[in-house]
ZATI-942512 format. One record per residue (C-alpha): residue number from 1; residue in one letter; x, z, y. Coordinates in Angstrom, 3 decimals. Example, Ala and Ser with C-alpha at 12.3 -4.5 7.8 and 13.67 -1.06 7.14 Angstrom:
BEGIN
SITE    n  res         X         Z         Y
SITE    1    a    12.300     7.800    -4.500
SITE    2    s    13.670     7.140    -1.060
END
This chain:
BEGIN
SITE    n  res         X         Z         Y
SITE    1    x   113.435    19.956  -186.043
SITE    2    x   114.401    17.767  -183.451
SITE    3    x   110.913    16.937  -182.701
SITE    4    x   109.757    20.810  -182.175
SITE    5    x   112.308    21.353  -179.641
SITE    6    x   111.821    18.195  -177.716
SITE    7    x   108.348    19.265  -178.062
SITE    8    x   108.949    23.124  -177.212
SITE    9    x   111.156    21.651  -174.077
SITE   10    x   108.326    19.499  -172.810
SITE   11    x   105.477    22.599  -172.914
SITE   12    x   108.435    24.856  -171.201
SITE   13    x   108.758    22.599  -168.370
SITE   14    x   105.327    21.687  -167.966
SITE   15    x   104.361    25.200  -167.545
SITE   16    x   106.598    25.907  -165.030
SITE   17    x   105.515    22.511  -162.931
SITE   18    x   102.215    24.086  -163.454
SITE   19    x   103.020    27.353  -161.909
SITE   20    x   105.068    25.780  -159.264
SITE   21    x   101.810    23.742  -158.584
SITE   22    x    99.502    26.752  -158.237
SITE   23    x   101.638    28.518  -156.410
SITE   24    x   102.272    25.640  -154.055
SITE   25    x    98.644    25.343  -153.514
SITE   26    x    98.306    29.193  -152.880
SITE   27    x   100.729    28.643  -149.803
SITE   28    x    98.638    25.971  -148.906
SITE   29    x    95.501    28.129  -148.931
SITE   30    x    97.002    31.307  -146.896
SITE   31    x    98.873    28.631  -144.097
SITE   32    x    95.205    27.536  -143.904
SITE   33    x    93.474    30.974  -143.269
SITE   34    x    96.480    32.396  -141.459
SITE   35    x    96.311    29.721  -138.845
SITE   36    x    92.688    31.128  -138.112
SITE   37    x    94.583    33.289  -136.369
SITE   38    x    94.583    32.595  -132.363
SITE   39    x    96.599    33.206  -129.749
SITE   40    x    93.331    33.215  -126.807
SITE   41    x    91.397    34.780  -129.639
SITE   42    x    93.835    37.916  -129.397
SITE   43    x    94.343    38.041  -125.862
SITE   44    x    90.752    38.056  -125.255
SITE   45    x    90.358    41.077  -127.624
SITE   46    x    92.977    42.800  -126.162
SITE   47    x    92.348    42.478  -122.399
SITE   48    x    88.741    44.078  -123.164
SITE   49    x    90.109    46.727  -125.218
SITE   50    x    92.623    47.367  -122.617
SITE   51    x    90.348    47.182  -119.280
SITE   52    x    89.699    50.083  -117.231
SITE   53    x    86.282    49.655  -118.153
SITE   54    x    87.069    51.070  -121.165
SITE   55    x    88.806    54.184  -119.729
SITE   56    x    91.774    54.666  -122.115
SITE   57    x    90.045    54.949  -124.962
SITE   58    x    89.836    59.002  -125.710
SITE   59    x    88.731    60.074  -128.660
SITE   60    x    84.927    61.487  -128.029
SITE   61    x    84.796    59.987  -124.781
SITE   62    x    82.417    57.051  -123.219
SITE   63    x    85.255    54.422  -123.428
SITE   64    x    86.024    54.956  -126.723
SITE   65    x    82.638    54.858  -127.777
SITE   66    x    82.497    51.817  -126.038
SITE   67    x    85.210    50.355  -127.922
SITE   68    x    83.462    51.177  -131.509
SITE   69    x    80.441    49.374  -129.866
SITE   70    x    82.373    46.397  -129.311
SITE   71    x    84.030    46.618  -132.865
SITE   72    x    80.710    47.198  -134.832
SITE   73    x    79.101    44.510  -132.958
SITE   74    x    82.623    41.694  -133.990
SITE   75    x    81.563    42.720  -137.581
SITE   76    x    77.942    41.732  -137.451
SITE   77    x    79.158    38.818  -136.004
SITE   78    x    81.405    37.821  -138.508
SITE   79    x    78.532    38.958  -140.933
SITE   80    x    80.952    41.028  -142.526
SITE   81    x    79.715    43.900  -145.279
SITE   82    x    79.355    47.042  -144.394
SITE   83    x    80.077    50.260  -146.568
SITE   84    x    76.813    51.149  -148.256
SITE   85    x    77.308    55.096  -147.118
SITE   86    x    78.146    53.819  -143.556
SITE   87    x    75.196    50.390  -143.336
SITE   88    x    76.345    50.576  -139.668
SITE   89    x    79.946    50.151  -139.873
SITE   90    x    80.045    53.674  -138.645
SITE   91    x    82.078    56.743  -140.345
SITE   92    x    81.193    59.380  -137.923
SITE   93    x    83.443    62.523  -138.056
SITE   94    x    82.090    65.936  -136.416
SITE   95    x    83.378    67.248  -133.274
SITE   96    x    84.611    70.693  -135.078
SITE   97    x    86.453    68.764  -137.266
SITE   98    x    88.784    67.809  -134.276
SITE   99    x    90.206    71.130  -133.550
SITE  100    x    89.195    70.814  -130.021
SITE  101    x    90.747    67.635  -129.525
SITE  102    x    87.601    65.854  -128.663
SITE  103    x    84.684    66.193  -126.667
SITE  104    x    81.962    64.943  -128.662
SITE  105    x    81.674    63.479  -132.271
SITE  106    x    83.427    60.463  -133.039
SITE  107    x    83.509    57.408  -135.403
SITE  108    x    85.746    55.626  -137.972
SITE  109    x    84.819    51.950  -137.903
SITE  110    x    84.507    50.334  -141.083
SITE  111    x    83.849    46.984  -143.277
SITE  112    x    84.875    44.847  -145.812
SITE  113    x    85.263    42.132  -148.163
SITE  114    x    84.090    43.059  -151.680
SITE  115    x    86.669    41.391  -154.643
SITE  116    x    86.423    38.858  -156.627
SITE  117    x    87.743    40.221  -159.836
SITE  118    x    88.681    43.663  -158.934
SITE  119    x    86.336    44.825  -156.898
SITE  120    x    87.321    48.495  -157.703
SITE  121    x    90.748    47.980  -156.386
SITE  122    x    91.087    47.773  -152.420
SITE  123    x    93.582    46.991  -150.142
SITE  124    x    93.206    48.966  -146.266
SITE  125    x    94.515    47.862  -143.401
SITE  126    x    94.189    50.332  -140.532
SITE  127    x    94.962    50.492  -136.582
SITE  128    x    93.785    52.997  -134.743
SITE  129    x    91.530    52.273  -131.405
SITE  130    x    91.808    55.428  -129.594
SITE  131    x    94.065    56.229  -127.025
SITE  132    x    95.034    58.717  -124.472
SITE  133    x    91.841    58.281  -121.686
SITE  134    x    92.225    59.136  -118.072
SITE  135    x    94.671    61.753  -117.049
SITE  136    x    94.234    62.676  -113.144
SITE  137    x    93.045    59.297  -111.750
SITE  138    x    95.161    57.169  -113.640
SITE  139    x    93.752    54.992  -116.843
SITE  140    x    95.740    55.032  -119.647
SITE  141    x    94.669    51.399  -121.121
SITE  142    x    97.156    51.410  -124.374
SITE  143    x    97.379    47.666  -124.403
SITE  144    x   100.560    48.025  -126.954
SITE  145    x    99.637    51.362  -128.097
SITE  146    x    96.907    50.200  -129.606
SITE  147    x    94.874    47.130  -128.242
SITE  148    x    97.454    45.029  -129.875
SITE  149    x    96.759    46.862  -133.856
SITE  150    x    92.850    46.951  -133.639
SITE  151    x    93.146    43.288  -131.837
SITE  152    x    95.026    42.351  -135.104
SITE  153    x    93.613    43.548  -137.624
SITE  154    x    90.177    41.524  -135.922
SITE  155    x    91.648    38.173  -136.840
SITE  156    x    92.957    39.331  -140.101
SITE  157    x    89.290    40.051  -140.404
SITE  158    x    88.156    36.715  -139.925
SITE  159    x    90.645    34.422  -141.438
SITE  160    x    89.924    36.377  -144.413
SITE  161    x    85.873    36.350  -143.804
SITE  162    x    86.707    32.373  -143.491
SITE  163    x    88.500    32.022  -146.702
SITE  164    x    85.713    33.883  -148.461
SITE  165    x    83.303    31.708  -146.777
SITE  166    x    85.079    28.628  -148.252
SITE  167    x    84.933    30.349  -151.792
SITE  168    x    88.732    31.838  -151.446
SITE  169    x    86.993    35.482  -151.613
SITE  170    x    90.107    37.987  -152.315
SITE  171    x    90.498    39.261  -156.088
SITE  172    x    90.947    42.475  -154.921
SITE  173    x    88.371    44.653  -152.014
SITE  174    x    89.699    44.424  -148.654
SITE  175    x    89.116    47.173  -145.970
SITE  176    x    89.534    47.351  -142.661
SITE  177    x    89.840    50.615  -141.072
SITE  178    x    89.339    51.288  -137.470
SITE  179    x    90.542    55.028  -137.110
SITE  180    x    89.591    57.512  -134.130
SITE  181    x    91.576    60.761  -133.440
SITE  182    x    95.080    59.215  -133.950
SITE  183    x    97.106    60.331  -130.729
SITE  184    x    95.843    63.757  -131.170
SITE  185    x    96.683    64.174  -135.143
SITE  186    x    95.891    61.594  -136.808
SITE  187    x    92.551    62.745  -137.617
SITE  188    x    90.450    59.841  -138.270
SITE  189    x    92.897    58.768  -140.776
SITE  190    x    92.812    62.192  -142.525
SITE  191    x    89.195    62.459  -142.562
SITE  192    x    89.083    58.601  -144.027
SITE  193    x    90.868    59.844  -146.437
SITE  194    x    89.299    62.944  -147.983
SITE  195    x    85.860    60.758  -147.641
SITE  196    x    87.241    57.522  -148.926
SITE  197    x    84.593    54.557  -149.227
SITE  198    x    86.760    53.552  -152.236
SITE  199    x    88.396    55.885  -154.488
SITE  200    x    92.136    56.898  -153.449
SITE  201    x    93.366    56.080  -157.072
SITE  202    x    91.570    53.053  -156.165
SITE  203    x    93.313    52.379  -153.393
SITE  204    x    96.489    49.610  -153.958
SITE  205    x    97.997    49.791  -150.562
SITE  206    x    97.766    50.520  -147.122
SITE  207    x    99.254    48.086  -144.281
SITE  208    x    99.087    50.253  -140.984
SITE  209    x    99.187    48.044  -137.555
SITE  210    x   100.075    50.974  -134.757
SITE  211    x   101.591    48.748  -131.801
SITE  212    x   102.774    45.397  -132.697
SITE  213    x   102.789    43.802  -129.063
SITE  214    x   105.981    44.273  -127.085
SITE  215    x   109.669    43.962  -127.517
SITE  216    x   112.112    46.869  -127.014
SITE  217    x   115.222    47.258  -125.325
SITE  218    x   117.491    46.109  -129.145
SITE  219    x   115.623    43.074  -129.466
SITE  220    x   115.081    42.139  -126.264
SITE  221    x   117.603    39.169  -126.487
SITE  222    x   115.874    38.077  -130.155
SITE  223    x   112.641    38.916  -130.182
SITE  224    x   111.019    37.387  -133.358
SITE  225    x   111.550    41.227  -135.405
SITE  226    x   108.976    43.864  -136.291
SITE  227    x   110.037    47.183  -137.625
SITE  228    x   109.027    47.970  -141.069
SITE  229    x   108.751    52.080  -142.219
SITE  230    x   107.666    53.091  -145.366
SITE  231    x   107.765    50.251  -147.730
SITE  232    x   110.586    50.980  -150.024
SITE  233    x   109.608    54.843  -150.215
SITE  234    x   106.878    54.777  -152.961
SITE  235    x   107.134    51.349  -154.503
SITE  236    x   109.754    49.208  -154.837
SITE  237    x   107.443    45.870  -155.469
SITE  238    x   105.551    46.602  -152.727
SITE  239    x   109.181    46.566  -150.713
SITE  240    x   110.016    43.013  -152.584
SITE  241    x   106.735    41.424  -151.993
SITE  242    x   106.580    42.688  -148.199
SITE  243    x   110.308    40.835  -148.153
SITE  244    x   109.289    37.563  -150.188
SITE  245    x   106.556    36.916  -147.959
SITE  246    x   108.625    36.900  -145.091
SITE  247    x   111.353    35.561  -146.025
SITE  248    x   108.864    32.595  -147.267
SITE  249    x   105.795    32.292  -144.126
SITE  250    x   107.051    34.189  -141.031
SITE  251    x   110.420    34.165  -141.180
SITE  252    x   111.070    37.565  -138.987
SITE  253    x   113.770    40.030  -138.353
SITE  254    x   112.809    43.103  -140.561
SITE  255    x   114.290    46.349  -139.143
SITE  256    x   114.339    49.179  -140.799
SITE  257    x   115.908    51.377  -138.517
SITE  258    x   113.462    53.753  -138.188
SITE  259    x   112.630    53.874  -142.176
SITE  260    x   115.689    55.828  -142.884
SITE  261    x   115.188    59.501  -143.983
SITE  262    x   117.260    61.174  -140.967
SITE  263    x   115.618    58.752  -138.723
SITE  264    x   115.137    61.674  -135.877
SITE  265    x   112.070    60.133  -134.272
SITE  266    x   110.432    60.968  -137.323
SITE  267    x   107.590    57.736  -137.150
SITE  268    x   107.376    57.818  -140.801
SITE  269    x   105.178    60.919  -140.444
SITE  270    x   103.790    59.990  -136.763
SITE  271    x   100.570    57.527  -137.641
SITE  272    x    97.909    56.839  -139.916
SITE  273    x    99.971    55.254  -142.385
SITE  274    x   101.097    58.609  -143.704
SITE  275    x    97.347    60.394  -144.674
SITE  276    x    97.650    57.667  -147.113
SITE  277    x   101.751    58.311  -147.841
SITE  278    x   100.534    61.865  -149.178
SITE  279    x    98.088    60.897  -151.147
SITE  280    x   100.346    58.461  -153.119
SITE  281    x    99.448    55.221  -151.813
SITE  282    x   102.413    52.877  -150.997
SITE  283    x   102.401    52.109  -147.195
SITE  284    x   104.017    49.841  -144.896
SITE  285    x   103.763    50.959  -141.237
SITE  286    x   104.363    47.692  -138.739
SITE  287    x   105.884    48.762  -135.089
SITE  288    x   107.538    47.491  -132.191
SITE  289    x   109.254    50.587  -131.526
SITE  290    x   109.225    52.271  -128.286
SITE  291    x   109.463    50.684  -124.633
SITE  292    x   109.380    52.278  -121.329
SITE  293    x   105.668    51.731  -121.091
SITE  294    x   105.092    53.830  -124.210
SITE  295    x   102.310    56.364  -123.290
SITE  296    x   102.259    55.586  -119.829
SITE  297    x    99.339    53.821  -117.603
SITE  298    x   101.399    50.854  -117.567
SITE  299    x   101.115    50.007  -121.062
SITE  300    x    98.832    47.253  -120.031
SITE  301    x    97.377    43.990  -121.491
SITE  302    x    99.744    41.580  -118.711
SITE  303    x   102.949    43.194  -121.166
SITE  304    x   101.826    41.732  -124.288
SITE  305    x   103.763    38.746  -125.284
SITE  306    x   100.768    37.433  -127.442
SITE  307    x   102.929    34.545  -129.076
SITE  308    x   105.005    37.304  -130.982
SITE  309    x   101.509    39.019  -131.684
SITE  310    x   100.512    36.508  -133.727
SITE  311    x   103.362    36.145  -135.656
SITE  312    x   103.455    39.603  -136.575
SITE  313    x    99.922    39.454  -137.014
SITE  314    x   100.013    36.658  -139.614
SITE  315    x   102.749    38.378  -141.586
SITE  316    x   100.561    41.231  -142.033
SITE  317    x    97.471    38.644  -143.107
SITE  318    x   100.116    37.004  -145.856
SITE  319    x   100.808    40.396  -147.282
SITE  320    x    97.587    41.247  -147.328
SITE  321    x    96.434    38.217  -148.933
SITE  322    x    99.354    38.155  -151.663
SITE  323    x    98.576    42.384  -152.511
SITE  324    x    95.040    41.117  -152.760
SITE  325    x    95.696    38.023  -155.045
SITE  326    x    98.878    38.819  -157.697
SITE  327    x    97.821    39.819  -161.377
SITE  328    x    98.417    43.098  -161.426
SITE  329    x    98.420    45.906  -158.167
SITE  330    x   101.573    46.916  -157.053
SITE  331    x   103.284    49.600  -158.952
SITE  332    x   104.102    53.153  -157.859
SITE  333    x   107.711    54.015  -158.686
SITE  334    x   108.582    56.264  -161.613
SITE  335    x   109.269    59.726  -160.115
END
């Protein structure tokens, strides 16, 4: 008897050293691919997205187009897949279906890394690219609002392309989602997702990046925070693991001010996050909040403090790569 539990002991704690082990290497592996993640790398996005040459961006218009162009052309670079239905990275919604809010047709940009092990399952991460154009003679660039998402969710791209590359390929899909039509409805989000590339049921999670860039007036003394909405409303693990991997990488202030039900500025239902919200996907919306350059033509790319934009950025690239990675997806909460 004695020798059974001695033995039983020794197998107990030699499993958990071997789970301690694995999961010290997995931290190993995602400080690895999350320091992909550059600084220059995200101002240079950024400044072109937010140039005048781009012309703020409007949904329909040249500049926007031009930003797709530059988009579609990072993703050949990175040589990363395409959807089949959309071989050119391109998810082009007609003009009608804008309500008059556009000018011309215009695209969702799209691509992704195919799992491992559950290639079915996918995990989007969205920003929208558009913005809000030229308004009398002044450019709107929307450096914050949202150079700083789409710029983001570019190097989450390729740390992720770079782990797969080095035969760390996700177990789960992982989508990136470029979406048009936000400031005037969120349209590109609701057209992604009545013509989903992967099933909605399919669909584990989506991380929306809708300006990550600045510091408002609360934080202005301790910066190192990012406002979290949504992540506790539809699944409580998804809440846990957002907070673990925090608590455990990036080590930044989580407000959820603006999650609260009676929040009245209402951002819950006010980007593309929430498309996905109604049709029962857990979300979690990352946000600065609101600073006096909101929606003005001085949200501009000199504003950005691009440190804190890579922080952020990499917390969204750990969460990411744990929703990807764990055994089984994240689980919706009983109603």
């Amino acid at each position: 008897m004695r020798f059974t539990i001695a033995f039983l002991l020794l197998f107990i704690l030699s499993a958990c050293s071997s789970t301690r082990d694995l999961e010290s290497q997995e931290a190993m592996l995602m400080k690895k691919f999350a320091s992909e993640i550059d600084t220059e790398d995200l101002k240079e996005h950024l400044y072109l997205l937010a140039s005048d040459v781009l012309e703020g961006r409007k949904t329909g218009e040249k500049g926007e187009k031009m930003a797709m162009n530059y988009l579609t052309a990072y993703y050949k670079h990175l040589e990363l897949e395409a959807p089949q239905s959309y071989p050119e990275y391109r998810q082009t919604i007609p003009q009608q279906y804008f309500r008059n809010n556009s000018r011309d047709d215009a695209d969702n940009v799209l691509a992704y890394i195919l799992g491992s092990e559950k290639p079915k399952e996918v995990i989007v991460i969205s920003a929208h690219y558009d913005h809000l154009g030229i308004r009398g003679e002044e450019i709107f660039n929307g450096a914050d609002d949202n150079a700083s998402g789409t710029s983001a969710l570019l190097e989450i791209a390729e740390s992720f392309k770079k782990a797969a590359d080095k035969g760390h390929r996700p177990k789960r899909s992982i989508l990136f989602l470029h979406v048009t039509g936000e400031e005037s409805g969120l349209y590109g989000s609701s057209y992604y997702v009545s013509h989903p590339v992967f099933k909605i049921e399919h669909t584990v999670t989506n991380l929306n990046v809708d300006m990550i860039g600045r510091v408002d007036e609360k934080h202005k003394d301790k910066p190192a925070y990012v406002y979290l909405i949504g992540s506790d409303k539809m699944s409580k693990e998804l809440h846990d693991l957002s907070e673990d991997v925090n608590k455990n990488f990036t080590g930044l202030k989580l407000d959820y001010t603006f999650n609260r039900d009676n929040d009245p500025n209402r951002f819950y239902y006010r980007s593309d996050h929430y498309n996905f919200a109604k049709k029962g996907v857990p979300v979690i919306f990352y946000f600065d909040g609101e600073n006096v350059d909101y929606h003005e033509p001085t949200d501009t790319a000199d504003k950005i403090d691009y440190d804190l934009l890579k922080l952020r950025t990499e917390l969204i690239f750990y969460t990411a790569w744990k929703l990807a990675n764990r055994t089984e997806r994240v689980a919706l909460d009983a109603k």
